[in-house]
C-alpha positions in Angstrom: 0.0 0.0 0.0 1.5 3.5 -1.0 2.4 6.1 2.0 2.4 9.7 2.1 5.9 9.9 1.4 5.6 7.8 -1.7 2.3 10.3 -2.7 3.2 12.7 -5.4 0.0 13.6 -6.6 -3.3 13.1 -6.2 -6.5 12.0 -8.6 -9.5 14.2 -8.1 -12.9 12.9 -9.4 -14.0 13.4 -12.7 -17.4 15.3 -13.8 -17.7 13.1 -17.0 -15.8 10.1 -18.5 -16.7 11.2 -22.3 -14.4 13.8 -24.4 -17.9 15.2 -25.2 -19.2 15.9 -21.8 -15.7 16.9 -20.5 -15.6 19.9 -23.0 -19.2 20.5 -22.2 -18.1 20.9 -18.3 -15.5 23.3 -19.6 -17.5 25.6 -20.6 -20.4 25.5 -18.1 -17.4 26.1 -15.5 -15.8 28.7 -17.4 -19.8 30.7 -17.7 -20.1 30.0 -14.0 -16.6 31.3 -13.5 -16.9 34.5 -15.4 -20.4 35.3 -13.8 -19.1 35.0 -10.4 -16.1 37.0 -11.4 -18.0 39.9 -12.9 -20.8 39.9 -10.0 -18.5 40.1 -7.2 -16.0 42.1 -9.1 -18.8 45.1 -9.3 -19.9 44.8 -5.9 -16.0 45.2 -4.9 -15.6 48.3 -7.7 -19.1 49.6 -6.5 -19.0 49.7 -2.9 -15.1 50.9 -3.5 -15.7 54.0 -5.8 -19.2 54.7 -3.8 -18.5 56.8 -0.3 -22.6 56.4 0.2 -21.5 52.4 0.6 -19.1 53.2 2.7 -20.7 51.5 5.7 -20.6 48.4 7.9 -23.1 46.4 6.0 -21.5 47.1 2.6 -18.2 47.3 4.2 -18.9 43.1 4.9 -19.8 42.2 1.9 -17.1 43.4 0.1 -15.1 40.6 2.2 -17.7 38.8 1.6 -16.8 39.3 -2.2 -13.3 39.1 -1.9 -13.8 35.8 -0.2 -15.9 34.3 -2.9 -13.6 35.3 -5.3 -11.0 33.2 -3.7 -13.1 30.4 -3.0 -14.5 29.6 -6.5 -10.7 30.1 -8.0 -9.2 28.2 -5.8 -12.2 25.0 -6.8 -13.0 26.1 -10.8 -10.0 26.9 -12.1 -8.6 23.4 -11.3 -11.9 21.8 -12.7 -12.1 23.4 -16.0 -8.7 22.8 -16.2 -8.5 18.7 -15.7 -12.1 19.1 -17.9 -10.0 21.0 -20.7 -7.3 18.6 -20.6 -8.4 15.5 -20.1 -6.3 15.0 -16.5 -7.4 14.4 -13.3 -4.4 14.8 -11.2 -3.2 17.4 -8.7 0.5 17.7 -7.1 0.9 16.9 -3.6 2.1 20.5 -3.0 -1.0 21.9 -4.6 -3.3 19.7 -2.8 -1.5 20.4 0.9 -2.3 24.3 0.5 -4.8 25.9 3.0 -6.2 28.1 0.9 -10.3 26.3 0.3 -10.0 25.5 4.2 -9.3 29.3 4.7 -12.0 30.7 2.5 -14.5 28.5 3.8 -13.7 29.2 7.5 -13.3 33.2 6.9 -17.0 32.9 4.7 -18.5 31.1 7.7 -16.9 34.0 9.6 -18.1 36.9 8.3 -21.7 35.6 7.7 -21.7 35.4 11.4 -20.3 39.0 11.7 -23.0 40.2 9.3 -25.8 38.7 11.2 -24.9 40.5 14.0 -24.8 44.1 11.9 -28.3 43.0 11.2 -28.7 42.2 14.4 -27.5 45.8 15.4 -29.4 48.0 13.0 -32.8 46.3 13.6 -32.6 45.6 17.3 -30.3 48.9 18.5 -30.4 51.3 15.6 -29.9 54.4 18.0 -26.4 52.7 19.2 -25.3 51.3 15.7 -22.6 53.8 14.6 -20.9 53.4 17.9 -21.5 49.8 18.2 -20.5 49.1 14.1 -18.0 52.6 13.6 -15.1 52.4 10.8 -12.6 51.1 13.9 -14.8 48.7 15.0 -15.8 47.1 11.4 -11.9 46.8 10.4 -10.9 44.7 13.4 -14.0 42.6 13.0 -12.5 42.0 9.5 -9.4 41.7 10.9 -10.5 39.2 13.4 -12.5 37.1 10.5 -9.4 36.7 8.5 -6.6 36.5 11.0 -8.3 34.1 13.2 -8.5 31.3 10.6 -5.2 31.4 8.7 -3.2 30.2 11.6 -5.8 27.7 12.5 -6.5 26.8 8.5 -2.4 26.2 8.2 -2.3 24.1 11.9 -5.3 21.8 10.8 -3.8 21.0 7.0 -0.3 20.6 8.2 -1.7 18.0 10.8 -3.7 16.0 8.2 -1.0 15.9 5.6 1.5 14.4 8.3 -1.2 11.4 8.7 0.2 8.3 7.0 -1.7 7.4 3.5 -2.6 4.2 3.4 -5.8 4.0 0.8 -4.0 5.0 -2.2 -4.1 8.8 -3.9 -7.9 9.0 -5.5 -10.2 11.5 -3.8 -13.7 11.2 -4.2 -14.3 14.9 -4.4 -13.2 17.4 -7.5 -11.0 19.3 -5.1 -8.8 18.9 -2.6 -10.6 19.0 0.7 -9.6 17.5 4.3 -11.9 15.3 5.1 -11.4 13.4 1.8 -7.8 13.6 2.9 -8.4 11.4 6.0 -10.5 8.8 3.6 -6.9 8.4 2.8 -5.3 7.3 6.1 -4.7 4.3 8.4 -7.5 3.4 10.0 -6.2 4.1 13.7 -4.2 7.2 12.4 -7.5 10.0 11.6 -7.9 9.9 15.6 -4.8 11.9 15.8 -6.9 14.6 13.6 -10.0 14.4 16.1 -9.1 17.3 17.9 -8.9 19.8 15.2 -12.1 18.0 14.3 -13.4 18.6 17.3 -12.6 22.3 17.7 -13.7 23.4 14.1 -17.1 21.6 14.9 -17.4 23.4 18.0 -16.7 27.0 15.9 -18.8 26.2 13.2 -21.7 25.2 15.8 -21.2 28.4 17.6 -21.2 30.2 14.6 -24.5 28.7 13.6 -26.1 29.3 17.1 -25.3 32.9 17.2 -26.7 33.0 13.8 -29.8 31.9 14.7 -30.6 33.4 18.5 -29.5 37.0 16.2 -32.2 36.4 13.5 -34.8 35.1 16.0 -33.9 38.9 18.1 -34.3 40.0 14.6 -37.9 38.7 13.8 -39.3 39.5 17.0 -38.2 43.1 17.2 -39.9 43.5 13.3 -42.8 42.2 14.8 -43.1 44.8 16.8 -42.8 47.4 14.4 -46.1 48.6 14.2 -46.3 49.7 10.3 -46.7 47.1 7.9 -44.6 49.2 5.4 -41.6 49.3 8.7 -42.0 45.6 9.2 -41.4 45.0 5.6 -38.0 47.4 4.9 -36.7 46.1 7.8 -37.3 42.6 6.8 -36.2 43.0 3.4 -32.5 44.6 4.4 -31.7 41.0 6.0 -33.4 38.6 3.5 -30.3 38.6 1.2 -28.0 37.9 4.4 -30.8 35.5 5.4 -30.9 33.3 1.7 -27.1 33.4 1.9 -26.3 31.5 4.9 -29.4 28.9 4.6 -27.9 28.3 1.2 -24.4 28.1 2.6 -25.8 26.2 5.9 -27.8 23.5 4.0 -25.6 22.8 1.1 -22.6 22.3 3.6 -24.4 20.6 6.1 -26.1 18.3 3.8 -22.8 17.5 2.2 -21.3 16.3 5.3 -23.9 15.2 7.6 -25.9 12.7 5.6 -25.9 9.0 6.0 -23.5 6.8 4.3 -27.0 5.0 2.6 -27.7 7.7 0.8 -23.6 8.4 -0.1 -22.7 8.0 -3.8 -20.2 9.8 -6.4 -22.5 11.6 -8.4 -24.5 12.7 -5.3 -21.5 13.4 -3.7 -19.8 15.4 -6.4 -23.5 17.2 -7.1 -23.2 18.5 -3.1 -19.8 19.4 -3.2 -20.6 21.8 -6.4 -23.6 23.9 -4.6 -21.6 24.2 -1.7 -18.4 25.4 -3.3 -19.2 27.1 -6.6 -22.9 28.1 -6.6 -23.1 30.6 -3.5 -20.0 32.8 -5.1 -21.3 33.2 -8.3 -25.0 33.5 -6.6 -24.3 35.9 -4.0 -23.9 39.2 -5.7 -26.7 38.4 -7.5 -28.8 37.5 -4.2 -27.5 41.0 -2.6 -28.0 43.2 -5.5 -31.4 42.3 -6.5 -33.4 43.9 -3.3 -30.5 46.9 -2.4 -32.1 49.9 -4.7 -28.2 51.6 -3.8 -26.3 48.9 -4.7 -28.0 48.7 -8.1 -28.0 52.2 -8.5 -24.4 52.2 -8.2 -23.7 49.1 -10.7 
């Protein structure tokens, strides 16, 4: 049985086995790509050459952008790429970077950061310039990003120190850790529990504080008196709202279901929504209720 040390490269799964169909994948990857590129592009270019956009909310999802930006090239890119060519392999070195872990966390991160500037502007509005100033925003930010490179580099180094033992094919179309540790002994993974452990507990506090802000949220638009209130202050958190239950669902779906209902083409239809649809969906999600936003573009 190969070992890690004898691993060079790595086979990622395949969207098709035909020429046809591969060339076909090409080219819905490269639409997809180039839609997601030009949405979040002109919210980044919007909310940049805009000073009216210059606050927290829009000040978010321009990380929010910059993060999907990264996290669809870091997963298409290599897909159209073994589609165009007719490859499926990645280096060992290409498939030990961070960089999808570190995308994924930081989205996760600031979704949680901008359900609590919703929280803040429906729940406090009178306190939520001091609560959510310029200062305050950027070290959030900060805090998003810093927070899980370290941890994102920690928890990859770890895995790809595990001995390989199950060969080099991954049953995903990029490289992600816990198709990694598919690869390993059997009695090696539990020296990866930990880090396990610790980015379940995040993500589960993540999700909690998500939810006890939204249902602060809904109750304190209930009890706006003015139909017309209750529904501008719904509608400024519905895109924030369709963003994480499409983020939440896909992801949790992906990784949560029982192995009876595991199979590739399920598998690799999971991994796709979760990965490529909500960056090239997003801008348009945002823009479509934010009369400034589309004023702008």
């Amino acid at each position: 049985m190969p070992n890690s040390s004898s691993i060079t490269r790595f086979l990622l799964l395949p969207f098709a086995n035909t020429r046809e169909l591969q060339l076909l994948h090409f080219w819905l990857f490269l639409g997809i790509y180039l839609a997601a590129l030009l949405g979040n592009g002109l919210i980044i270019a919007a909310i940049t050459c805009n000073h009216r956009l210059h606050t927290a909310m829009y000040f978010f999802l321009l990380n929010l952008s910059l993060v999907d930006l990264g996290s669809i090239s870091t997963t298409l890119r290599k897909a159209m790429a073994n589609s165009l060519w007719d490859t499926r392999d990645i280096s060992y070195q290409g498939c030990s970077a961070p960089v999808f872990f570190i995308f994924m966390s930081a989205e996760f991160s600031l979704l949680t950061i901008m359900a609590y500037d919703r929280y803040v502007a429906i729940c406090q509005p009178l306190h939520y310039r001091t609560l959510l100033g310029s200062r305050a925003c950027v070290r959030m930010a900060a805090a998003a990003w810093g927070s899980v490179f370290p941890y994102a580099v920690l928890h990859t180094a770890n895995t790809f120190s595990l001995p390989l033992c199950q060969g080099n094919a991954l049953d995903q179309f990029f490289c992600e850790i816990p198709q990694i540790l598919k690869l390993s002994c059997s009695d090696a993974y539990l020296r990866e529990l930990g880090p396990i452990v610790v980015s379940a507990s995040l993500a589960f506090g993540c999700f909690v504080f998500i939810v006890v802000s939204y249902v602060q949220i809904l109750r304190a638009v209930l009890r706006i008196p003015s139909e017309q209130g209750r529904h501008k202050a719904f509608s400024t958190c519905l895109p924030h709202l369709v963003v994480v239950s499409l983020f939440l669902s896909t992801v949790m779906f992906s990784h949560l279901k029982p192995p009876s209902m595991s199979s590739q083409s399920l598998n690799l239809l999971m991994s796709f929504l979760y990965s490529v649809v909500p960056p090239a969906v997003n801008p348009l999600i945002y823009s479509m209720r934010n009369q400034e936003l589309k004023d702008t573009l």
